[in-house]
Backbone as CSV, one residue per row, in Angstrom:
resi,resn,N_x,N_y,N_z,CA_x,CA_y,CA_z,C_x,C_y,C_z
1,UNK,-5.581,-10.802,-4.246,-6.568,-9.766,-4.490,-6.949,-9.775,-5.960
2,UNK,-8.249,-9.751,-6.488,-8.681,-9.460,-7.485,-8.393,-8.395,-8.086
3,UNK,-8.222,-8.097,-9.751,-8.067,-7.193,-10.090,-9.381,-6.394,-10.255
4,UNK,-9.572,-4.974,-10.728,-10.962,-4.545,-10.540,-11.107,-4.021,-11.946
5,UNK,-11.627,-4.375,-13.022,-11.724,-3.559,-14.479,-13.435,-2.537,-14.314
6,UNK,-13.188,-1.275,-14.485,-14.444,-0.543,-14.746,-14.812,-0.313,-16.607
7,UNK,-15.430,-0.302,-16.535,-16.306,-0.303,-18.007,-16.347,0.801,-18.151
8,UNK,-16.096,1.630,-19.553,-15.524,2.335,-19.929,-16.853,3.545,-20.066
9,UNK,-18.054,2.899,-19.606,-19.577,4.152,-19.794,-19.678,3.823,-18.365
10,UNK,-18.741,3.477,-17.704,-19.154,3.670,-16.190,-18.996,5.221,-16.024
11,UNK,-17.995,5.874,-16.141,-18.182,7.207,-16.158,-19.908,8.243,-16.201
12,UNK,-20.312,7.665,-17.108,-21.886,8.109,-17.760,-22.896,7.878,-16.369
13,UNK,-22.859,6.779,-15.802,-23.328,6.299,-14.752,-23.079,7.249,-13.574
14,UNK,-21.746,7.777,-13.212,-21.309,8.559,-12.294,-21.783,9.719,-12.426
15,UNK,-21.592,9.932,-13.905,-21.925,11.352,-14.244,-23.920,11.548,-13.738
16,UNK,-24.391,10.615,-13.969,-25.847,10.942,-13.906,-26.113,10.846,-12.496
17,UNK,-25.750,10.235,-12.145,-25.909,9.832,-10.445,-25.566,11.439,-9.287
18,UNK,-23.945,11.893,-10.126,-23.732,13.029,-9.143,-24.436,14.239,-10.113
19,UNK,-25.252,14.297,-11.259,-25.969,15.156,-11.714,-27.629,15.871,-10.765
20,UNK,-27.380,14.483,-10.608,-29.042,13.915,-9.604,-28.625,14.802,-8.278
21,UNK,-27.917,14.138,-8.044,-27.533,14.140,-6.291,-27.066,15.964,-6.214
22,UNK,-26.316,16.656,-6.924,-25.914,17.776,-7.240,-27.298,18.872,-7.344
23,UNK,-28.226,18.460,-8.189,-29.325,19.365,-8.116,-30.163,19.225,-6.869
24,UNK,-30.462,17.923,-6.479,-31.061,17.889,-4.622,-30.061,18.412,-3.671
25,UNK,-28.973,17.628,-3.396,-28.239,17.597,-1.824,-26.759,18.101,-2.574
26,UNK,-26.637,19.382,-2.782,-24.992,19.468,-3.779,-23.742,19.523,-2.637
27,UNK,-24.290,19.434,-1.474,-23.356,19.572,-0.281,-22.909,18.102,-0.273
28,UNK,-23.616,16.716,-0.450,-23.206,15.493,-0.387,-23.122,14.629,-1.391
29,UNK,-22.975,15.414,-3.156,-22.860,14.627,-4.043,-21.642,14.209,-3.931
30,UNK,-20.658,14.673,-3.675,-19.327,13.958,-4.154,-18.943,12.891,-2.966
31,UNK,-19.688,12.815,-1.816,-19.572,11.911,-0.836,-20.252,9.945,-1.602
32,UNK,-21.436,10.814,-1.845,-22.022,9.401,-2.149,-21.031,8.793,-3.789
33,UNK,-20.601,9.557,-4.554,-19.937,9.113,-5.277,-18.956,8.042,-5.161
34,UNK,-17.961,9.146,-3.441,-17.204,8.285,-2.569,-17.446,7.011,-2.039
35,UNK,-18.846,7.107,-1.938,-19.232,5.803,-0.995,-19.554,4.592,-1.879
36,UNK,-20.131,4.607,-2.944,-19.806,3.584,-4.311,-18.488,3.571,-4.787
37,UNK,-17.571,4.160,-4.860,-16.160,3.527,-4.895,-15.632,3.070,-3.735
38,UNK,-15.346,2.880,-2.693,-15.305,2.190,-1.527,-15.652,0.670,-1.868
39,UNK,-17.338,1.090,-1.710,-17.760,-0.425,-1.789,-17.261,-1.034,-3.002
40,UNK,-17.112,-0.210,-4.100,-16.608,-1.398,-5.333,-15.405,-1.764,-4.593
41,UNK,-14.523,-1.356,-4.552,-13.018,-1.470,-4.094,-13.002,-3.105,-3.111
42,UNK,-13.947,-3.173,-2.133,-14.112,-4.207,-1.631,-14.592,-5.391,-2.041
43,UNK,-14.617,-5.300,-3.476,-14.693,-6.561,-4.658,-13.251,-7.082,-4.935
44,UNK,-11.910,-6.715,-4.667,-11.227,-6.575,-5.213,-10.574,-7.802,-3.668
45,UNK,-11.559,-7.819,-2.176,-10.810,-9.227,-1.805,-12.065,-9.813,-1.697
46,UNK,-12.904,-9.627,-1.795,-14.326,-10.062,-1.408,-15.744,-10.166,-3.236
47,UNK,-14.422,-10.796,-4.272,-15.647,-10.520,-5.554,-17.110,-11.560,-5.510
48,UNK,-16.808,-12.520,-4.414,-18.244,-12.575,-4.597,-19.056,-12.306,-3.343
49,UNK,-18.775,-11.146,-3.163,-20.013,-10.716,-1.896,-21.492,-10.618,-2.547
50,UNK,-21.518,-9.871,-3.575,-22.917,-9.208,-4.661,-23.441,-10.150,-4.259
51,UNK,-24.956,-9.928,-4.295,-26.201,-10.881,-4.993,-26.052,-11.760,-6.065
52,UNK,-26.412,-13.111,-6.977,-26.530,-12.999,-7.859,-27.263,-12.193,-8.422
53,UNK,-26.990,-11.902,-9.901,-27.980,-11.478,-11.201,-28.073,-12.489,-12.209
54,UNK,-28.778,-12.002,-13.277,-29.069,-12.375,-14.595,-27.900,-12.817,-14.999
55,UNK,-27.877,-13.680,-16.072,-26.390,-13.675,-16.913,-24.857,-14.383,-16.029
56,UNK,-24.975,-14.969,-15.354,-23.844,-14.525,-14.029,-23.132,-13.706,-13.763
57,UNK,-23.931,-12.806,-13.747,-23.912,-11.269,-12.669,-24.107,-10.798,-11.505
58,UNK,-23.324,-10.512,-10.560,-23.717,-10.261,-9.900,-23.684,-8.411,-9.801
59,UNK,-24.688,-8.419,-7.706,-24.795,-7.286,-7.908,-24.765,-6.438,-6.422
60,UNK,-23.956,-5.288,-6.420,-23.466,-5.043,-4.982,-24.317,-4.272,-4.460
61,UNK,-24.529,-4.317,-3.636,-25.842,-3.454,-2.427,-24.617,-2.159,-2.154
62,UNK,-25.188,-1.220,-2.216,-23.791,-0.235,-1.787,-25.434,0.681,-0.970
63,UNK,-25.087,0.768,0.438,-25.927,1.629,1.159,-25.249,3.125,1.231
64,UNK,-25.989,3.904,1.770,-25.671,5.282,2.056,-26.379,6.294,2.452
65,UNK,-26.305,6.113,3.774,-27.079,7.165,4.409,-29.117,6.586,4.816
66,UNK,-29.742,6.930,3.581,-31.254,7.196,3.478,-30.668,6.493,1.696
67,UNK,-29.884,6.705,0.728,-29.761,6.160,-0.331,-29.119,4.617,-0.512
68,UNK,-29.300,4.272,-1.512,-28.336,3.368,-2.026,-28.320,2.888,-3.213
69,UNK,-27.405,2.404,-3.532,-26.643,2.040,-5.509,-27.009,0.837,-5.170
70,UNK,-26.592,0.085,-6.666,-26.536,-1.090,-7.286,-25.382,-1.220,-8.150
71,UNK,-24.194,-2.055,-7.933,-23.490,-2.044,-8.941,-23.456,-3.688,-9.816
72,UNK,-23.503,-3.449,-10.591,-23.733,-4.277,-11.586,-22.269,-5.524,-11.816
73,UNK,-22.041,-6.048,-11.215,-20.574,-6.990,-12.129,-20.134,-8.263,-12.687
74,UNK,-19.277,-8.447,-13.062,-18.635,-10.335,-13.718,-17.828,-10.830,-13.102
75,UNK,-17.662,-11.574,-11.944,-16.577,-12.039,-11.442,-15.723,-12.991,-12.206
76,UNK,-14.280,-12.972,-13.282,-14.208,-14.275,-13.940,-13.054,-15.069,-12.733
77,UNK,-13.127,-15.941,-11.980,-12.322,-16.705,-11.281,-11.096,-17.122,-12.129
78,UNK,-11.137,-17.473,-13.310,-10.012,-18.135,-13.687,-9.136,-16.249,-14.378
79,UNK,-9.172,-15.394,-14.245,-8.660,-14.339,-14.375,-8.500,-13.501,-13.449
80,UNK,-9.421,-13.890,-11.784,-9.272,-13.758,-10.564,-9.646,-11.707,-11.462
81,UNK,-10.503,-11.609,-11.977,-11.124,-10.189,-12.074,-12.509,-10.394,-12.229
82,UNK,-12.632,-8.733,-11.212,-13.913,-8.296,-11.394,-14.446,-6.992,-12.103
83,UNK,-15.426,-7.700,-13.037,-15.615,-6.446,-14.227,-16.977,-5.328,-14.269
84,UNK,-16.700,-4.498,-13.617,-17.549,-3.253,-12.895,-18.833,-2.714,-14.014
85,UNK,-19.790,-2.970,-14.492,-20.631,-3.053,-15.466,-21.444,-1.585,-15.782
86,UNK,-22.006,-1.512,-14.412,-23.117,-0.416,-14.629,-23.204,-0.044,-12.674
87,UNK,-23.204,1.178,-12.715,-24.473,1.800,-11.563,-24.914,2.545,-11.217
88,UNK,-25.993,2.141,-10.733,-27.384,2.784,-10.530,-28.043,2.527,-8.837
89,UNK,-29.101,3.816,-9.168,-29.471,4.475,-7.570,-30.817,2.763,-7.401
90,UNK,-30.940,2.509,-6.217,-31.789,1.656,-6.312,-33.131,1.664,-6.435
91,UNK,-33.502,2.977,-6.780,-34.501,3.703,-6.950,-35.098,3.657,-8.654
92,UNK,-33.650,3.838,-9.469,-33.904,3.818,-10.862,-34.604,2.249,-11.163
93,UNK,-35.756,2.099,-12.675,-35.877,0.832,-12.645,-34.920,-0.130,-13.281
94,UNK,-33.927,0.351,-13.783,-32.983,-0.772,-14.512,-31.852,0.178,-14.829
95,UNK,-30.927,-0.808,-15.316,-29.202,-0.131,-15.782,-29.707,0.620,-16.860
96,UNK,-29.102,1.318,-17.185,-29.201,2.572,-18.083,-29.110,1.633,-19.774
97,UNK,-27.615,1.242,-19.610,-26.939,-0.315,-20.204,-25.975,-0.806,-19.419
98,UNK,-25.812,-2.122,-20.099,-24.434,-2.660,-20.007,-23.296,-3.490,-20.904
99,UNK,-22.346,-3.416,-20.557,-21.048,-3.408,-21.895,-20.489,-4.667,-21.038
């Protein structure tokens, strides 16, 4: 199993996402939160499921419901980790950043 490293403004990401979701649907923000950690978690036997990206990045489709994320990551094989970057609603036009 891969190890899973999150980036340390991933927090910021969460935070805006269940800010969003909290002022529309506050009955199912902390679900969809749930449902992007799940799917990251399944990087951890499966790191290269994502899409490629830019950079060799890839990038995870996380569905939910009527919504869905994008998570941003680095798979390094020879460290057998995957490094959790940025995410975002697939709605937004780009990562906020990434580290």
């Amino acid at each position: 199993m891969s190890l899973i490293i999150l980036s340390a403004r991933l927090r910021e990401d969460f935070d805006r996402i269940f800010d969003f979701l909290f002022d529309h649907v506050p009955a199912n923000a902390a679900l969809h939160i749930e449902a992007i950690i799940d799917a990251i978690d399944v990087l951890a036997t499966s790191p290269l499921i994502g899409r490629p990206a830019a950079m060799g990045q890839r990038e995870l489709i996380v569905s939910h419901g009527a919504s869905g994320y994008l998570a941003l990551y680095r798979f390094d094989p020879a460290q057998d980790t995957v490094f959790v970057l940025a995410v975002r609603s697939q709605r937004e036009r780009d990562y906020k950043r990434c580290s």
